[in-house]
C-alpha positions in Angstrom: 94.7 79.5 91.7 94.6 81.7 95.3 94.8 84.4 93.3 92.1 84.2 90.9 89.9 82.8 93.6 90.7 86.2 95.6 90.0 88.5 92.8 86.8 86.7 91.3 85.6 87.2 95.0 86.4 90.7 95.6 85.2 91.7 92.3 81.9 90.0 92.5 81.2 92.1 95.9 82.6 95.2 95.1 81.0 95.3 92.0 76.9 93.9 93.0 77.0 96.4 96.1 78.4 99.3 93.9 76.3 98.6 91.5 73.4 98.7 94.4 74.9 102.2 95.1 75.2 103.4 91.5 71.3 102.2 91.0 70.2 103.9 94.0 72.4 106.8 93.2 70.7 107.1 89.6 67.1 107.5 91.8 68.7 109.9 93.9 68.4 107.6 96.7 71.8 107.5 97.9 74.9 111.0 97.9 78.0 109.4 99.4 78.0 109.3 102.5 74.2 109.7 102.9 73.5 107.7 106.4 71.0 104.9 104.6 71.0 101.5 103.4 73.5 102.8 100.4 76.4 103.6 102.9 75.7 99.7 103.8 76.2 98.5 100.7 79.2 100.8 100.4 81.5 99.9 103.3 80.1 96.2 102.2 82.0 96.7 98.8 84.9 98.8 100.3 85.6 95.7 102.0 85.6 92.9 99.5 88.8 92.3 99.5 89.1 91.6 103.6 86.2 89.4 103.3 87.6 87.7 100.4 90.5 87.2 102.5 88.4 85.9 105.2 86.4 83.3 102.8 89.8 82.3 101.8 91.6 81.6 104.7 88.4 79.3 106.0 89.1 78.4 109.6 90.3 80.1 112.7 94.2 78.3 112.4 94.6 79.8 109.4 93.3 83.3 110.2 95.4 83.6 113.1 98.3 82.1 111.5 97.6 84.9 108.8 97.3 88.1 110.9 100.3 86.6 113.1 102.5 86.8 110.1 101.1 90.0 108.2 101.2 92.4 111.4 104.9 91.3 112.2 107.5 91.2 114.9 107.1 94.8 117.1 110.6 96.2 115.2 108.6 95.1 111.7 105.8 97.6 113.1 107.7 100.4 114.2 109.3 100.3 110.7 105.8 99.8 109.2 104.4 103.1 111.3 107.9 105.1 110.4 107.2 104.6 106.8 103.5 105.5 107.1 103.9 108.6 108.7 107.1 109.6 106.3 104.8 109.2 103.5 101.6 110.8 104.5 104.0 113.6 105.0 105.7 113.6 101.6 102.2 113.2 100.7 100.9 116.5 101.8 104.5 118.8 102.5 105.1 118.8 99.0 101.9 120.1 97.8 102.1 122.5 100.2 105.2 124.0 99.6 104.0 124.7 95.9 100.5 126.4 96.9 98.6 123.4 95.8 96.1 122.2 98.3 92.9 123.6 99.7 92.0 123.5 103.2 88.8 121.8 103.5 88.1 121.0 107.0 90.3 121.0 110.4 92.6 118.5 112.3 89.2 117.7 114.7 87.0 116.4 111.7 90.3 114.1 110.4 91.1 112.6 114.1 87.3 112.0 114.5 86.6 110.3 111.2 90.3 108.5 111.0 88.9 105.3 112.9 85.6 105.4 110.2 88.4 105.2 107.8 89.7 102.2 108.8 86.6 100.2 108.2 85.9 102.6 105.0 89.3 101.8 103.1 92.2 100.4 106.2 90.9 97.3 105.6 91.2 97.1 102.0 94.6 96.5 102.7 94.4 93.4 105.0 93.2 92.1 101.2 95.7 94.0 98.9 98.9 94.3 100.7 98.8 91.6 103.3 97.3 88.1 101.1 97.8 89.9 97.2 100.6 91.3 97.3 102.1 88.4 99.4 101.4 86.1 96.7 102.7 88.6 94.2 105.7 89.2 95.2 106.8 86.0 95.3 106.0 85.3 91.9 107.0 88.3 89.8 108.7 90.7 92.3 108.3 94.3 92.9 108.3 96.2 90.3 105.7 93.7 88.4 104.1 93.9 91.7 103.6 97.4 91.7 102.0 97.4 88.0 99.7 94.2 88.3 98.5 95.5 91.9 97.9 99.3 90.4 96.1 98.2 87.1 93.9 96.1 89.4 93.2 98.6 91.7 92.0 100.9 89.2 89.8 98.2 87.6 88.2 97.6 91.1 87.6 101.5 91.7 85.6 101.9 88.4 82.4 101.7 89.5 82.3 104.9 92.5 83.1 107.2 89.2 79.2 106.5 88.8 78.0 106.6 92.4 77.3 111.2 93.2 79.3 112.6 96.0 82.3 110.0 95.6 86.2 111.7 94.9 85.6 109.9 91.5 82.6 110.9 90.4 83.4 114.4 91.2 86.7 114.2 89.5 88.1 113.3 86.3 89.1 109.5 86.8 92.1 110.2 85.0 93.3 112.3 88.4 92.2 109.6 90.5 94.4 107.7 88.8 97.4 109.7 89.4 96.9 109.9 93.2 96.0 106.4 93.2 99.9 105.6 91.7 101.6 107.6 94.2 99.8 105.6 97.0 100.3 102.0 95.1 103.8 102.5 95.1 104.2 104.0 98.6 101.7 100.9 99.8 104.1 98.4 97.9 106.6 99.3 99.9 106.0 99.3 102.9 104.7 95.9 103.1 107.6 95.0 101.0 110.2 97.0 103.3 108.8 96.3 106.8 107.1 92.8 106.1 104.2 94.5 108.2 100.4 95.6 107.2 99.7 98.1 110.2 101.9 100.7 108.1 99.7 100.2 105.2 96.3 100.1 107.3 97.6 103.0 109.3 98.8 105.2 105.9 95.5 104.6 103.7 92.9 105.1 106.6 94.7 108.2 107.4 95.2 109.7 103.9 91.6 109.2 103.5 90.6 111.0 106.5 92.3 114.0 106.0 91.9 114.2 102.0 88.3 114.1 102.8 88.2 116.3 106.0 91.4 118.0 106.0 93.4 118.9 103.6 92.8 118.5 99.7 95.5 118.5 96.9 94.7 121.4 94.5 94.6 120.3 90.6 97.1 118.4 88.2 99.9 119.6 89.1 99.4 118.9 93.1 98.5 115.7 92.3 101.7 115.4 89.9 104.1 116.5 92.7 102.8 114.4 95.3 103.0 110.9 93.1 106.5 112.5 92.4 107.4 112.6 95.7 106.5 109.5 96.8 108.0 107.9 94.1 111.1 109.1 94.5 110.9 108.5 98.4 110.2 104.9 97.3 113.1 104.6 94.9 115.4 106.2 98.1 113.7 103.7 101.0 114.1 100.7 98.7 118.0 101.7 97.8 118.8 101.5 101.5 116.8 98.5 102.0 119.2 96.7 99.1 122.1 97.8 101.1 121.3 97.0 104.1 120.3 92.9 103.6 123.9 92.8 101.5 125.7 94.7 104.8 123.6 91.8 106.8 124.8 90.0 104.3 128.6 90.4 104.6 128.3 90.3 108.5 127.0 86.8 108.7 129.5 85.4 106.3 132.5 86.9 108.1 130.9 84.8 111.3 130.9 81.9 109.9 
């Protein structure tokens, strides 16, 4: 019931303000990120699912009961922010290594448009990771997780591949949908690994900033090696995960 509740929501806003955006963008009103009424409607849409979250959740107890759990215990954020930065990494090193990114800005535009980022795609997670996932996880487990959260994902991003100046419409979709795999597993995991969302918030607003200002992954095959990395950093993070709750496992029942 949550669940349909939270994605009838989100949809419903994403899509009216996008499709705001794509009508203005077919006057040649609005070029993302043109600085008018169409970045409003934008950041509005970008943030559907937090304020679905928000609608949701109702009163003040149970927003603050909500953020107390999702952000964690500090040793649940350290291990959040390890994993964020271990992935942005893997995200980037690997492309590097085979020749396949393009330097498209400098470290000073990504550090001054990282806190934009948050509010233009950090706080999608506070929807997707911290309440949907949550719910998710519980239910099916990860790896249906993973599937039913990147099918959706995809679904929600259709309508920027009609809105100019957007990753997507500049892009084949079918490449946004590679990238967009590597960072629904690596996302996944972290929440599901660290029980804490400032990882999440901390890797997407990030990745954003510098794929837009800093560095960009060069063609198929960049994009291809970066999904495979994270992937199999996933598959490596969650293996040790598995052995460690049985280690904790065996330690508490030789106490007792």
């Amino acid at each position: 019931m949550y669940i349909k509740k939270y994605l009838l929501f989100t949809f419903i806003i994403a899509y009216t303000f996008w499709g705001l955006d794509i009508f203005l963008s077919f006057l040649g009103k609005y070029i993302h990120p043109t600085y008018n009424i169409g970045l409003i409607f934008y950041i509005i849409a970008v943030n559907s699912p937090f304020i679905s979250v928000m609608i949701l959740l109702k009163n003040k107890y149970s927003i603050k009961h909500f953020f107390k759990n999702q952000i964690g215990k500090n040793k649940n954020i350290v291990l959040s922010l390890l994993f964020a930065v271990l992935y942005q990494f893997t995200q980037i090193i690997i492309p590097l290594i085979f020749g396949k990114i393009n330097i498209i800005g400098n470290i000073i535009q990504v550090i001054i448009f990282f806190p934009v980022m948050i509010i233009i795609g950090g706080t999608e997670e506070i929807g997707w990771r911290a309440y949907f996932q949550t719910i998710l996880i519980k239910k099916y487990g990860f790896i249906k997780t993973v599937i039913i959260t990147y099918i959706i994902w995809l679904l929600w991003h259709i309508p920027l591949c009609f809105i100019a100046g957007t990753y997507q419409n500049n892009h084949p979709y079918w490449m946004f949908c590679i990238s967009l795999l590597g960072s629904a597993i690596s996302l996944v995991t972290i929440k599901y690994v660290s029980n804490s969302i400032i990882g999440c918030l901390l890797l997407h607003s990030l990745s954003n900033s510098i794929v837009s200002y800093g560095i960009g992954i060069d063609g198929l095959n960049g994009l291809v090696y970066s999904t495979l990395a994270q992937i199999i950093v996933s598959m490596i993070i969650l293996i040790i995960h598995k052995k460690s709750k049985k280690w904790k496992y065996r330690i508490r029942s030789n106490c007792t």
